[in-house]
C-alpha positions in Angstrom: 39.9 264.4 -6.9 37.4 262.2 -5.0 34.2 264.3 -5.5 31.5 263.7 -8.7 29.7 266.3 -10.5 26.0 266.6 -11.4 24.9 268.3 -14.0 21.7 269.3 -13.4 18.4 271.4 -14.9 14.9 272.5 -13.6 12.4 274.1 -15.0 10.4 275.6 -12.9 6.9 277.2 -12.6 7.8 281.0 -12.5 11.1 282.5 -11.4 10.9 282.6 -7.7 11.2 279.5 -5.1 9.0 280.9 -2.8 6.1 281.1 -5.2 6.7 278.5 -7.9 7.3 274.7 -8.0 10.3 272.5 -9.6 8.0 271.3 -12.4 10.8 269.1 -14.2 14.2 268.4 -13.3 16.7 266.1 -15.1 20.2 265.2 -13.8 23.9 264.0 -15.3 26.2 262.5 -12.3 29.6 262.5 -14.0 33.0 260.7 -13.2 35.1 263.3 -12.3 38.0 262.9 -14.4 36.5 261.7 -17.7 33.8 263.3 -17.7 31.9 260.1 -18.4 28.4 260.0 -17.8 27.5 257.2 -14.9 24.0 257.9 -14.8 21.2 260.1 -15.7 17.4 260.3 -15.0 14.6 263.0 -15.9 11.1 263.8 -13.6 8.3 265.7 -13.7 7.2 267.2 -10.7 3.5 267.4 -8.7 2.9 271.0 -7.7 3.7 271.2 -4.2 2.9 273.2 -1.3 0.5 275.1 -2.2 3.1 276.8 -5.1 1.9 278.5 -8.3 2.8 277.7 -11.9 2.6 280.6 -14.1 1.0 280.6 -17.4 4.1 283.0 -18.2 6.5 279.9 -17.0 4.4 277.2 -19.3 4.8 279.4 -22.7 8.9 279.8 -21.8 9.4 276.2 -21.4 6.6 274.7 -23.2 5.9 272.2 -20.3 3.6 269.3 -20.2 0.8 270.4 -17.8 -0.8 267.0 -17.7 3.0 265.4 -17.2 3.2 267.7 -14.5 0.1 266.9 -12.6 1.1 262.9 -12.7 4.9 263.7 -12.0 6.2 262.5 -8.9 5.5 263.9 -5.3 7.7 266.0 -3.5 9.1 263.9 -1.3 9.9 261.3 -3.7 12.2 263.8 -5.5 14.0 264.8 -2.2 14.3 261.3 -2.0 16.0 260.3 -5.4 18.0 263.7 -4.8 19.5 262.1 -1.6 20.0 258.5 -3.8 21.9 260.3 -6.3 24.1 261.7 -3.8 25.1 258.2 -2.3 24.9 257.2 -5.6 27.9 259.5 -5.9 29.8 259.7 -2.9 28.6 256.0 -1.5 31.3 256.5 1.6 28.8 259.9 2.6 32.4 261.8 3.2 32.2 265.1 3.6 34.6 266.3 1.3 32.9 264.3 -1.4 29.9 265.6 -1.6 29.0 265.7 -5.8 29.3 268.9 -6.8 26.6 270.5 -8.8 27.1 271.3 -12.6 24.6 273.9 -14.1 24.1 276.7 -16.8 22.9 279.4 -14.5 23.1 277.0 -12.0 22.4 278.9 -9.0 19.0 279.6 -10.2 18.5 276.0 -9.9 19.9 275.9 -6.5 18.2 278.0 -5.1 14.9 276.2 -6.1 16.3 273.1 -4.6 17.3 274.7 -1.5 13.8 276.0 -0.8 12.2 272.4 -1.7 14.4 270.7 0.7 13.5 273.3 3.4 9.9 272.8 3.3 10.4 269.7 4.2 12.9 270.4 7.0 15.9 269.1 5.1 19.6 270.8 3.8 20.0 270.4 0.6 23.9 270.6 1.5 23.9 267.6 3.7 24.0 265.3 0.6 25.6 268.2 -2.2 28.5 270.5 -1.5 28.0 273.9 -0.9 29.8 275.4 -3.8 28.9 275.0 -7.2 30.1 275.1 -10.9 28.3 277.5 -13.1 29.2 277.5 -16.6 28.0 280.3 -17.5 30.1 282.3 -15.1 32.8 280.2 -16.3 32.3 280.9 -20.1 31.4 285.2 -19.2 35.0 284.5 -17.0 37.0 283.6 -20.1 35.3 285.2 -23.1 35.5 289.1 -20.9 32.8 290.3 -23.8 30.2 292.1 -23.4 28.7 292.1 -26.5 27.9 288.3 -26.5 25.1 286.5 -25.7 26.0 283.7 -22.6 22.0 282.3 -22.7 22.7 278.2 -22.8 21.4 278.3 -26.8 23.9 281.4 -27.6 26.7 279.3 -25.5 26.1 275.6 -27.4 26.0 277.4 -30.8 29.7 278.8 -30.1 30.8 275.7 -29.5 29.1 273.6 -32.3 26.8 271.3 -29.7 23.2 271.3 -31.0 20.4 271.9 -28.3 17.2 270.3 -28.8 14.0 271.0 -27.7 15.9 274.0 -25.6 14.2 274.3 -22.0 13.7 270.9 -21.6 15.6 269.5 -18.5 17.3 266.7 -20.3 18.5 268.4 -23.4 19.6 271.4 -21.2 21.5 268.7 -19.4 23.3 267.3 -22.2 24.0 270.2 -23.7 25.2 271.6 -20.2 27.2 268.9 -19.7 29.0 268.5 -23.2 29.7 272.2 -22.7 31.3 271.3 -19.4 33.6 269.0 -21.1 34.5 271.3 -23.6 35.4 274.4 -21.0 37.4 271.2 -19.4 39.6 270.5 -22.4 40.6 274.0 -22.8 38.5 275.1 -25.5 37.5 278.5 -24.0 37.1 280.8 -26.9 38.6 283.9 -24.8 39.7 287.2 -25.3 41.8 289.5 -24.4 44.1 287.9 -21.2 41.9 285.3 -19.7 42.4 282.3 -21.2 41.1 278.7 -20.5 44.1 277.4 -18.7 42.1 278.4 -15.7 40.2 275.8 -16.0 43.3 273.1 -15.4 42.2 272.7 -11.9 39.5 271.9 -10.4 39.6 273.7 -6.9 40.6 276.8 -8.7 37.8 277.2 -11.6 35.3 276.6 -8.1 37.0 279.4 -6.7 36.1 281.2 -9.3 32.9 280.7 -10.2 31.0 278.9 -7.7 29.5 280.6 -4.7 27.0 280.1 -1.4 
């Protein structure tokens, strides 16, 4: 296994891309075998192009308007996305592109999809195209219902505390130890499904990643 994962978190100004702005966004890049964090950095975000925050979206995540407004600039984020991404996967191979690492990750995607495309970029020239959602993941093994999968309901059934929940960072590190715990086969499943899906890698993206 060549490729790195990032574990990543925005918060956002409302809930679509096409209307709201990345307000905050923290990231995880992980060694892919031990799970050992290599580096991790945190940003607030400038509004940008001419995209809304939502006084809805500042209650939910109880965001830092004045951290916001003295954030960094678009471009400078795309930028330290695409240093990230040599950062992990220095030889720019193809096939080891870092793969992405979220809790209803492709929410965050798609956010990073549109703010590379305002700018003319592809977010999946520097990341791979599928993604690792561990909430699918966890929804995958548990088969129930009844049970909560929000990233505070998830972290509490596994015994990692969350703090200050909707932060990027936190979320990250919570994400991320959650990640590691799903990897060492402590899925708490029901029924059939059971965490030995998890024992490799190209099969758990199958799974639960997606375009």
């Amino acid at each position: 296994m060549k490729y790195k994962y990032i574990v990543l978190d925005c918060e956002t100004g409302g809930l679509d891309e096409n209307l709201h702005p990345i307000t905050q966004i923290a990231w995880q890049v992980l060694e892919p075998k031990t799970l050992k964090v290599l580096k991790q950095n945190q940003f607030y975000v400038k509004p940008y192009a001419d995209l809304k925050i939502t006084d809805d979206a500042v209650k939910a995540s109880r965001i830092d308007l004045v951290e916001v407004k003295n954030g960094i600039a678009q471009e400078v984020l795309i930028r330290e996305l695409i240093n990230v991404s040599k950062f992990a996967n220095p030889n720019g191979r193809d096939q080891n592109k870092p793969v992405i690492v979220g809790h209803n990750v492709s929410f965050d995607v798609r956010f990073l999809r549109k703010l590379f495309a305002l700018k003319g970029k592809n977010l999946h020239d520097h990341f791979a195209e599928s993604f690792i959602d561990t909430l699918k993941i966890l929804q995958f093994l548990e088969n129930d219902a009844n049970r909560l999968y929000n990233l505070g309901a998830c972290c509490e059934r596994y015994g990692i505390k969350l703090k200050e929940a909707h932060g990027a960072l936190p979320d990250v590190i919570a994400t991320a130890m959650l990640f590691k715990e799903i990897r060492k086969g402590n899925g708490k499943s029901t029924g059939n499904r059971n965490a030995e899906v998890l024992e490799e890698d190209e099969r758990t993206k199958a799974i639960v990643t997606g375009k």
